[in-house]
SEMAR-242643 format. One line per field, with one value per residue: residue number from 0; residue in one letter; chain; x, y, z of N, C-alpha, C in turn. Coordinates in nm, 4 decimals. Atoms other than C-alpha are relative to their C-alpha. Example, Ala and Ser with C-alpha at 12.3 -4.5 7.8 and 13.67 -1.06 7.14 Angstrom:
SEMAR-242643
num c(0  1);
residuo c(A  S);
cadena c(A  A);
n_px c(0.0890  -0.0820);
n_py c(-0.1190  -0.1190);
n_pz c(0.0000  -0.0060);
ca_px c(1.2300  1.3670);
ca_py c(-0.4500  -0.1060);
ca_pz c(0.7800  0.7140);
c_px c(0.0900  -0.0770);
c_py c(0.1200  0.1090);
c_pz c(0.0000  0.0730);
end
This chain:
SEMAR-242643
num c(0  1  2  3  4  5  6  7  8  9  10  11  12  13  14  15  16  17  18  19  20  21  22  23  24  25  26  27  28  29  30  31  32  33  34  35  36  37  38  39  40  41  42  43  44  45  46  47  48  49  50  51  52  53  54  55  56  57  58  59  60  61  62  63  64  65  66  67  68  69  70  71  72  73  74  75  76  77  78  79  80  81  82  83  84  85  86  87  88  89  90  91  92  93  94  95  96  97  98  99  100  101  102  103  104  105  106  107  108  109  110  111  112  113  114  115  116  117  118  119  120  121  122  123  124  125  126  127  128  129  130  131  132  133  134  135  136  137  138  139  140  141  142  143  144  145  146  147  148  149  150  151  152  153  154  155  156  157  158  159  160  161  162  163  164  165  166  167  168  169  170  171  172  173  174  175  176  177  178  179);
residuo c(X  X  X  X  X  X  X  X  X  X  X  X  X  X  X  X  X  X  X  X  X  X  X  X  X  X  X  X  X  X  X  X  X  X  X  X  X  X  X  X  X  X  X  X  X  X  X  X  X  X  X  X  X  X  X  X  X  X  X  X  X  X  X  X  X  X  X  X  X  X  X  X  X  X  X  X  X  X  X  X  X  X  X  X  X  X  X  X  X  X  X  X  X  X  X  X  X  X  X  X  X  X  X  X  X  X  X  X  X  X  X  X  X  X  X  X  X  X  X  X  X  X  X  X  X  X  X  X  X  X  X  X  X  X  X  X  X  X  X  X  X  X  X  X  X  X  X  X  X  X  X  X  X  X  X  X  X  X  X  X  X  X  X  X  X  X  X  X  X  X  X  X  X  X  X  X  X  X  X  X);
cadena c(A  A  A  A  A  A  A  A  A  A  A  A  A  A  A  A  A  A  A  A  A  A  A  A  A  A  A  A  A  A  A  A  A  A  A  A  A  A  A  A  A  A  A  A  A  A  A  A  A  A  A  A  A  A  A  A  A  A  A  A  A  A  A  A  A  A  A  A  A  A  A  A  A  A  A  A  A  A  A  A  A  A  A  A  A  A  A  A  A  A  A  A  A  A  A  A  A  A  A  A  A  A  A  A  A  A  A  A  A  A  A  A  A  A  A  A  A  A  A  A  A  A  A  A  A  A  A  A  A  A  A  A  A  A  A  A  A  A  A  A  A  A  A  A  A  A  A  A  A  A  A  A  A  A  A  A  A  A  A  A  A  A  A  A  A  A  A  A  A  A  A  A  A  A  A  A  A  A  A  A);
n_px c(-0.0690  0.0607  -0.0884  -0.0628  -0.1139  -0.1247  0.0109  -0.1211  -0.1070  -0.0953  -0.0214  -0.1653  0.0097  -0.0922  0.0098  0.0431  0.1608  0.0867  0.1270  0.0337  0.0667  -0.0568  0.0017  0.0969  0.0186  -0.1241  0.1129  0.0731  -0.0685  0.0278  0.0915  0.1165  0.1469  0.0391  0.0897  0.1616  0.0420  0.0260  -0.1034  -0.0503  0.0534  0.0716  0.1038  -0.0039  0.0684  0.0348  -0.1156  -0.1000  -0.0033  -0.1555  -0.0287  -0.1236  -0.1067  -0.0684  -0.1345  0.0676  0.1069  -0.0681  -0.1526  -0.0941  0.0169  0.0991  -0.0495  -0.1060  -0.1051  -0.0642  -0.0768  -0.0158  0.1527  0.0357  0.1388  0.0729  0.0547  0.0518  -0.0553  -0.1665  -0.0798  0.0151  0.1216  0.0559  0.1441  0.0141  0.0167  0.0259  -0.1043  0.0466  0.0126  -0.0591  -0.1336  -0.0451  -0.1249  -0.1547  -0.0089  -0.1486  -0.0387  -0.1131  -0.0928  -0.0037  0.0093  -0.0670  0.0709  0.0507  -0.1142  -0.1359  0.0256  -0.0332  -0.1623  -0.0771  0.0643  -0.0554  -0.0833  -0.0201  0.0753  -0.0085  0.0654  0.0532  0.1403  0.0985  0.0682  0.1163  -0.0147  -0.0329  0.1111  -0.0409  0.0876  -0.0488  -0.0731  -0.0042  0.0199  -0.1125  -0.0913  0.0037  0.0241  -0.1218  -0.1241  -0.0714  -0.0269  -0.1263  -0.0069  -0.0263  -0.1294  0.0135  0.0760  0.1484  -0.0041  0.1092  -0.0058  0.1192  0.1836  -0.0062  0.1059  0.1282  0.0097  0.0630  -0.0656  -0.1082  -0.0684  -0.0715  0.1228  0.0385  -0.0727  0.0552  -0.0806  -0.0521  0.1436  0.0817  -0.0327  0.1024  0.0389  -0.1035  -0.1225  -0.0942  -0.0631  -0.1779  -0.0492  0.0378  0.0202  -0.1331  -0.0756  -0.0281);
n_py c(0.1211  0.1627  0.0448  0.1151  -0.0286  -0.0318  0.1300  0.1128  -0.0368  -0.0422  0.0630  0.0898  0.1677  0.0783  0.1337  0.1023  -0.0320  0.0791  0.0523  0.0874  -0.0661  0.0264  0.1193  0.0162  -0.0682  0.1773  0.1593  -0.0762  -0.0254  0.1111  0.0794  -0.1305  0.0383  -0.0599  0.1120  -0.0473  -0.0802  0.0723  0.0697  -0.2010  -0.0546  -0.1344  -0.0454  -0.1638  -0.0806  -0.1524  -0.1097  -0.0112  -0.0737  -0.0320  -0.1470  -0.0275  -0.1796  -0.0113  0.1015  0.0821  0.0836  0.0806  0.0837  -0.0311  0.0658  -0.0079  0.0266  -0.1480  -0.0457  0.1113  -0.0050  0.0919  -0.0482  -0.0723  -0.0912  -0.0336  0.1053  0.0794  0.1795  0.0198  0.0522  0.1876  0.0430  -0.0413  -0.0514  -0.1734  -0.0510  -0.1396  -0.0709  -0.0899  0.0676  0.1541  0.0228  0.1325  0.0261  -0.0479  -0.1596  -0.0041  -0.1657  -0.0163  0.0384  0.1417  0.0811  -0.0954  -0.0336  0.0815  -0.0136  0.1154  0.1264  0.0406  -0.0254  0.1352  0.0804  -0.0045  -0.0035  0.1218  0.0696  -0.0568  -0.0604  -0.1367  0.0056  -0.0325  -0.1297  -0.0140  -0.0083  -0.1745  -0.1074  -0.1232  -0.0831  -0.1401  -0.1312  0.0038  -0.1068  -0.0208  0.0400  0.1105  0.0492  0.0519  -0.0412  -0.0237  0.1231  0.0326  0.1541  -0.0500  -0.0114  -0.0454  0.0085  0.0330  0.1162  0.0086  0.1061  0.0733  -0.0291  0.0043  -0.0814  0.0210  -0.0517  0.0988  0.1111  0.1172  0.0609  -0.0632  -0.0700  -0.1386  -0.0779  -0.0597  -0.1954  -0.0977  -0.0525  0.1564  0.0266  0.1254  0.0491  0.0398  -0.0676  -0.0209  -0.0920  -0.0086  0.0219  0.0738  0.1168  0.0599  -0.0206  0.0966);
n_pz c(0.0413  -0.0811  -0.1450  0.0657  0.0952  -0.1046  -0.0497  0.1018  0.1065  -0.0564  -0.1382  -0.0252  0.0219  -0.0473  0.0303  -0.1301  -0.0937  0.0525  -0.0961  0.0601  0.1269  0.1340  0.0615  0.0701  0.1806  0.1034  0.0465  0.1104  0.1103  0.0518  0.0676  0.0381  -0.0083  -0.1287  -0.1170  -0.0206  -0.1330  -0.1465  -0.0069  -0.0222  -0.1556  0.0681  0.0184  0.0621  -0.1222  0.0002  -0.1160  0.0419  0.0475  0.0272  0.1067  0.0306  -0.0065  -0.1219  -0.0094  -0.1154  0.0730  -0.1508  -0.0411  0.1432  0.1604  0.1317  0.0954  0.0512  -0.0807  0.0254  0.1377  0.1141  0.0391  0.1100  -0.0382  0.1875  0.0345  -0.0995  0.0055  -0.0847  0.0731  -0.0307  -0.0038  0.1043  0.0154  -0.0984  -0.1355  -0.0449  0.0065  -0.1354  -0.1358  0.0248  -0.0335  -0.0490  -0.0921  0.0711  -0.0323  0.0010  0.0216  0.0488  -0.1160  -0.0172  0.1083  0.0841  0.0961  0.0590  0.0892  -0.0524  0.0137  0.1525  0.0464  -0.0421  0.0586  0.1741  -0.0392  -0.0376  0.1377  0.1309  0.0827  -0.0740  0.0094  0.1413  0.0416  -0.0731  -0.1310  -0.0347  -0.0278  0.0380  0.0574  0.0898  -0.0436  -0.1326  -0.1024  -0.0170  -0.1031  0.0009  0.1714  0.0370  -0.0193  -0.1732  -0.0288  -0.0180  0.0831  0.1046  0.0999  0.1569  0.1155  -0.0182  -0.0755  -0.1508  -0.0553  -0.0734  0.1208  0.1446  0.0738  0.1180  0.1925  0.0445  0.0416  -0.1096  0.0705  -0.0948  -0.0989  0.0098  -0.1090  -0.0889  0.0278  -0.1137  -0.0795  -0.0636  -0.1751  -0.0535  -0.1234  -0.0586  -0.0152  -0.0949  0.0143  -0.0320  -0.1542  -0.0548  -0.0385  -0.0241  0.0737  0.0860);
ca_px c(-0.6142  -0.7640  -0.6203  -0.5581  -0.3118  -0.0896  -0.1280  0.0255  0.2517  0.4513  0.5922  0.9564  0.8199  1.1051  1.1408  1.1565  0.8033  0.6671  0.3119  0.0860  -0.1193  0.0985  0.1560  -0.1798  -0.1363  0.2431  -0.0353  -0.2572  0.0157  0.1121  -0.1940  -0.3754  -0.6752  -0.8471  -0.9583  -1.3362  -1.5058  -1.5484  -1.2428  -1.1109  -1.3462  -1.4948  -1.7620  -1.9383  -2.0917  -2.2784  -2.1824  -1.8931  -1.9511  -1.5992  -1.6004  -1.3806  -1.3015  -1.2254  -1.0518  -1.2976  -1.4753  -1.5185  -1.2182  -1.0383  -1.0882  -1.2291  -1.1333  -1.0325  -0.7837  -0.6282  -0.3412  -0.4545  -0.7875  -0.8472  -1.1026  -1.1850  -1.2591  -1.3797  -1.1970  -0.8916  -0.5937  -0.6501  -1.0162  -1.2428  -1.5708  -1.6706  -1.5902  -1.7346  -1.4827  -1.6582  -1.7221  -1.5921  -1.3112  -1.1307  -0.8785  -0.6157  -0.6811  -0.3251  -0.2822  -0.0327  0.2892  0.2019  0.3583  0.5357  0.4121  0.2118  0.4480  0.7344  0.5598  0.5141  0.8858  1.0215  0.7806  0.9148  1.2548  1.1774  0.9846  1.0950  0.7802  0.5868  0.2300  -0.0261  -0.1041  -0.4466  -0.3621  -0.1827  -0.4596  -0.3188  -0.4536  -0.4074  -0.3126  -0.2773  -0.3123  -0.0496  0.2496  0.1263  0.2205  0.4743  0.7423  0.7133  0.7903  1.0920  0.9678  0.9494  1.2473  1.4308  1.2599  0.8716  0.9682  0.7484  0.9965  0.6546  0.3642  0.4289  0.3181  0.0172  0.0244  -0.2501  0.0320  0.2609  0.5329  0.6905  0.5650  0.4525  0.5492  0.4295  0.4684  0.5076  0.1550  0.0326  -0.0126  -0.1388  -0.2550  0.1284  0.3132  0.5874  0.7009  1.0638  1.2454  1.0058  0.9467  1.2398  1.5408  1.5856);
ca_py c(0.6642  0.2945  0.1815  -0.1325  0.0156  0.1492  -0.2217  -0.4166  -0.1723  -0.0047  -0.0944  -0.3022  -0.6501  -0.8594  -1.2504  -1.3580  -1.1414  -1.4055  -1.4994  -1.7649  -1.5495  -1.5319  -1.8866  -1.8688  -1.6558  -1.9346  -2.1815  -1.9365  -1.8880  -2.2238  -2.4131  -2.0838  -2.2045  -1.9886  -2.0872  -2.0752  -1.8493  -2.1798  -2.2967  -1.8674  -1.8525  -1.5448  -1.3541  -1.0221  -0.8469  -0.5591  -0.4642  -0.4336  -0.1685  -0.0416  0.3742  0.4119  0.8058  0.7568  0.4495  0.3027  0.0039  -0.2515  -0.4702  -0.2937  -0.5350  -0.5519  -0.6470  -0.2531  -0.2548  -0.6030  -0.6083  -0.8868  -0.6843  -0.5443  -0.2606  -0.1818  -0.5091  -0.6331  -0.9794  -1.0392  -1.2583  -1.5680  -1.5906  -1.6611  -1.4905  -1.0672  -0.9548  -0.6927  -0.4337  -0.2609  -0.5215  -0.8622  -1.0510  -1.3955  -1.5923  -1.4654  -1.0753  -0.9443  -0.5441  -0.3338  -0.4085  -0.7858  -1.0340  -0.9604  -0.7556  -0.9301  -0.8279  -0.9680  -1.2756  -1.3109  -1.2098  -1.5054  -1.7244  -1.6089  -1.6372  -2.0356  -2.1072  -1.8930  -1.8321  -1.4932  -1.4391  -1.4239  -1.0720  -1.1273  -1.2568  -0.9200  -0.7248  -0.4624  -0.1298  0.1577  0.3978  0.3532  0.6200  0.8653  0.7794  0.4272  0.3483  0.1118  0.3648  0.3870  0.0494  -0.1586  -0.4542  -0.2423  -0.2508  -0.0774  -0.1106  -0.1304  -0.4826  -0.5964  -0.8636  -1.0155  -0.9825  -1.1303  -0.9008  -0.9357  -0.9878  -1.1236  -1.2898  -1.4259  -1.3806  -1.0930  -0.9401  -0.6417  -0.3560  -0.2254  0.2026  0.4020  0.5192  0.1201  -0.0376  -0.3860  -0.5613  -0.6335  -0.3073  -0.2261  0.1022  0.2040  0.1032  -0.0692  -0.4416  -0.6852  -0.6058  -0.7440);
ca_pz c(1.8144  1.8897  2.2233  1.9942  1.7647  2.0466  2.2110  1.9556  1.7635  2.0682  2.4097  2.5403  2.5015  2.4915  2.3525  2.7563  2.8225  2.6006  2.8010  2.7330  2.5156  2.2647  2.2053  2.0779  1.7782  1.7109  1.7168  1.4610  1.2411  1.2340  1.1427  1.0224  1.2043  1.4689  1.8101  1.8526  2.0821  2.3091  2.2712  2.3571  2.6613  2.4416  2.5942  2.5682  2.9166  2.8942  3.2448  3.0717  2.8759  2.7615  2.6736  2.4352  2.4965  2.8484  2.8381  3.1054  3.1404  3.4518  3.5439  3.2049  2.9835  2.6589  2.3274  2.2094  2.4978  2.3598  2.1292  1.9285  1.8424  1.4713  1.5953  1.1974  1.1465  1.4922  1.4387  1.6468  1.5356  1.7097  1.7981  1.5103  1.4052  1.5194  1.8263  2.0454  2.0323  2.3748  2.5945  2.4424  2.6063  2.6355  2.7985  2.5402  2.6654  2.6103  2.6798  2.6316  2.8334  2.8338  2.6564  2.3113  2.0410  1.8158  1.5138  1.7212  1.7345  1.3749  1.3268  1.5213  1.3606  0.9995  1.1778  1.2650  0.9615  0.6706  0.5707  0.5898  0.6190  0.3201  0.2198  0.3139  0.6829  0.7133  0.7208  0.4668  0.4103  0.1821  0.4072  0.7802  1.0749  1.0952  1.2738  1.2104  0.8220  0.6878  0.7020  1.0602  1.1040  1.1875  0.9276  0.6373  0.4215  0.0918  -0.1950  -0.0480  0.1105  0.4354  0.6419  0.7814  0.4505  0.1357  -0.1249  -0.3552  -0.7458  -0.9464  -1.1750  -0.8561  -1.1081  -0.8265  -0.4830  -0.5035  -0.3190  -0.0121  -0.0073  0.2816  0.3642  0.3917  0.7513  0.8801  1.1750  1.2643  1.2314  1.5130  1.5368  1.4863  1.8518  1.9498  2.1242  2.0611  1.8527  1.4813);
c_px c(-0.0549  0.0791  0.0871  0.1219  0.1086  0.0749  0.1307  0.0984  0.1266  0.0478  0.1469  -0.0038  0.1396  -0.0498  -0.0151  -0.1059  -0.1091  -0.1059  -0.0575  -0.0929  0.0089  0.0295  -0.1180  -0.0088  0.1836  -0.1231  -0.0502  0.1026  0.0425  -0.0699  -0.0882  -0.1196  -0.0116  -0.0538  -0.1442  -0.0385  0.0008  0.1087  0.1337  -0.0508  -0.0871  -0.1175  -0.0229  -0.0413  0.0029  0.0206  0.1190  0.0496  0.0709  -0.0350  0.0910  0.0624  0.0520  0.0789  -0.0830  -0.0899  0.0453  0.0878  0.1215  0.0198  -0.0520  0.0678  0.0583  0.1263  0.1153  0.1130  -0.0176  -0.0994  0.0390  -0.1174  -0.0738  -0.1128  -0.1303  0.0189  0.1527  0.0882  -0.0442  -0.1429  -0.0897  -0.1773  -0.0016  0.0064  -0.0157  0.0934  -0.0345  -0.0494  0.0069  0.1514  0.0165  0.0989  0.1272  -0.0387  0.1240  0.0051  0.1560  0.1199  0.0010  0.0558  0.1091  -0.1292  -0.0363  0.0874  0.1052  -0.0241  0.0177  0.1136  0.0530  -0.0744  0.0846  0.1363  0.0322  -0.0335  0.0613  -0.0881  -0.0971  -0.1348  -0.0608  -0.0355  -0.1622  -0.0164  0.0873  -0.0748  0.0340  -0.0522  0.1011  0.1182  -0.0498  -0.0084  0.0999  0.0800  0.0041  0.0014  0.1089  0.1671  0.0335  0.0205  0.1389  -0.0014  0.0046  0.1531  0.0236  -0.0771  -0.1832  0.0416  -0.0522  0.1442  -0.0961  -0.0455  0.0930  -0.0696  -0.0707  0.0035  -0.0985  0.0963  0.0951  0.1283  0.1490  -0.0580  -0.0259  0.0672  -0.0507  0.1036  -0.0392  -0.1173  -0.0536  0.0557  -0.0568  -0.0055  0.1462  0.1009  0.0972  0.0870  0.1200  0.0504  -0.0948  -0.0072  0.1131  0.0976  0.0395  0.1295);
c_py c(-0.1172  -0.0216  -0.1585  0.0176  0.0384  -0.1021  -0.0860  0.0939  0.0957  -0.0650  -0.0737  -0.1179  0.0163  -0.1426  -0.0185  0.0511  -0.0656  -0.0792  -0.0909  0.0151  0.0172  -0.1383  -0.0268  0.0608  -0.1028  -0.0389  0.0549  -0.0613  -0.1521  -0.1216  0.1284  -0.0154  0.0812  -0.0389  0.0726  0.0691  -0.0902  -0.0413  0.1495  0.0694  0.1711  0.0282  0.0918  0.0299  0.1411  0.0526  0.0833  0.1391  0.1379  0.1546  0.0201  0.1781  0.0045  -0.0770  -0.0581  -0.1109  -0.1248  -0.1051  0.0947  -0.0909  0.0002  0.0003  0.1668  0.0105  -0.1292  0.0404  -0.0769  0.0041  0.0669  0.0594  0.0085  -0.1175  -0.0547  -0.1679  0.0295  -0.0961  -0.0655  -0.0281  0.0804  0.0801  0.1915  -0.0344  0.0970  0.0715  0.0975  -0.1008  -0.1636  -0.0026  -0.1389  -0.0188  0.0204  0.1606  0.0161  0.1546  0.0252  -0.0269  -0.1007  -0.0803  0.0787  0.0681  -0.0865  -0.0165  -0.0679  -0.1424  -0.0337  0.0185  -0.1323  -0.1170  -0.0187  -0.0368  -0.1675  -0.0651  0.0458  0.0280  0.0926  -0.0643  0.0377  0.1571  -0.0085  -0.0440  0.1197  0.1072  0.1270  0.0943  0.0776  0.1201  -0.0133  0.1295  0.0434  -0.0502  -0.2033  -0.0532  -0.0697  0.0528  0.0018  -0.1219  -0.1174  -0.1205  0.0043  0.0284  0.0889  -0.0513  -0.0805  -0.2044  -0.0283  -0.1639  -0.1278  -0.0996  -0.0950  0.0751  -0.0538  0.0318  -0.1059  -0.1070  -0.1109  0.0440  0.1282  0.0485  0.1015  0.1183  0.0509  0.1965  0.0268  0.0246  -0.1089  0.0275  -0.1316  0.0258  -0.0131  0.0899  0.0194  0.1111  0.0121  -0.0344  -0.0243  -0.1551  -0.0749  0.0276  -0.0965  -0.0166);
c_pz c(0.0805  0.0649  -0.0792  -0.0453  0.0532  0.0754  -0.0570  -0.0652  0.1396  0.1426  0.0148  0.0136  -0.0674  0.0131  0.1250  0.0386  -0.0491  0.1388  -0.0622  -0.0889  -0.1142  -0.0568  -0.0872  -0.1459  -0.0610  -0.0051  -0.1534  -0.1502  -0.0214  -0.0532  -0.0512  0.0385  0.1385  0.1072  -0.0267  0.1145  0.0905  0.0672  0.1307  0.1362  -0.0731  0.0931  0.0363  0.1540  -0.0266  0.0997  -0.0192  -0.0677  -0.0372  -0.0578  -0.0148  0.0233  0.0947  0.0592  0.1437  -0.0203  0.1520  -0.0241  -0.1118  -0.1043  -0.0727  -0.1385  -0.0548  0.0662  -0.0544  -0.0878  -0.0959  -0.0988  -0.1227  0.0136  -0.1363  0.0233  0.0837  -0.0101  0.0874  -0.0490  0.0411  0.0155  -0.1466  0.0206  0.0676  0.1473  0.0465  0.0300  0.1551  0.1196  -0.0403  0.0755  0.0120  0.0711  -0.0628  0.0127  0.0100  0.0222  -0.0241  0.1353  0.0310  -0.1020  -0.1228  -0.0644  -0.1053  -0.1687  0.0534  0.0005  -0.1135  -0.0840  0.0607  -0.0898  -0.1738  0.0248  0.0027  -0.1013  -0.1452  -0.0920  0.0442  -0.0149  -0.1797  -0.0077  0.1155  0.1560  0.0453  0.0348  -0.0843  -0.0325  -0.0742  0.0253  0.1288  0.0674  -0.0384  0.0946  0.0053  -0.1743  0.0230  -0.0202  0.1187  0.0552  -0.0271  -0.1526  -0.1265  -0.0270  -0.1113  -0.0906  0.0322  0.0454  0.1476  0.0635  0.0469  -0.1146  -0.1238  -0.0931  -0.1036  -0.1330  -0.0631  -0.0891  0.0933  -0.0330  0.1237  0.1261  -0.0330  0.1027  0.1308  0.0039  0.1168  0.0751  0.0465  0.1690  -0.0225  0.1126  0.0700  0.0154  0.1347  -0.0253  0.0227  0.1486  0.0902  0.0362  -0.0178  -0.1388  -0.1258  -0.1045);
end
């Protein structure tokens, strides 16, 4: 299992463990615009050179260990463009136990705003890891409803559903991070 996916989807974050890391993905979500690698402090060191089986890598940082990292992808929520998933890092490095969960973030956000994310800023897949699908998640609702996602229809004219096996970038496993 990607060190990512454990990052952001489990842990006891808590609205007051809000860090200044997370303000960066409010910012995201509110202008949907990403910081730039210069802007992010982004950069890669091959010294660095993060193994993922052993979970080693000098200082411990590195974009896999982040929570705000999409390993698939190699894009992270707030900083734009690929990132090295083995030895990239910026000044928004967030692990696990720091900060909220990145789902919790985008729950207060929908909470202040009333409006969810786009399907496609969700990151949705098919069929997520085990243990990591839309059923195992606090944001999923009856009837295939996502609290977060808006669902995807080429007519608009309803959302769609999200089913059980899906996952995104934002899930939050049952009893996890702050209470909704």
């Amino acid at each position: 299992m990607e060190e990512s996916v454990i990052a952001k989807s489990t842990g006891e974050q808590e609205e007051e463990n809000m860090e200044p890391q997370d303000a960066a993905l409010f910012r995201y979500l509110r202008t949907r615009k990403k910081l730039s690698k210069e802007e992010a402090n982004y950069r890669e060191k091959q010294e660095q050179q993060y193994d993922i089986k052993t979970n080693n890598g000098s200082g411990g940082q590195a974009c896999v260990k982040c929570k705000f990292n999409l390993p698939d992808e190699k894009m992270c929520h707030i900083v734009e463009g690929e990132v090295s998933n083995e030895c990239g890092v910026s000044k928004h490095f967030s692990p696990k136990g720091e900060g909220m969960l990145p789902g919790d973030i985008v729950w207060e956000f929908v909470k202040k705003t009333g409006r969810k994310m786009a399907y496609e800023e969700g990151h949705v897949i098919d069929k997520g890891a085990e243990n990591f699908q839309c059923k195992d998640c606090k944001y999923y609702t009856y009837y295939g409803k996502c609290l977060l996602i808006r669902g995807y229809t080429m007519d608009n004219k309803d959302e769609s559903r999200f089913t059980p096996e899906m996952s995104c970038g934002f899930i939050v496993k049952i009893g996890n991070g702050t209470e909704i």
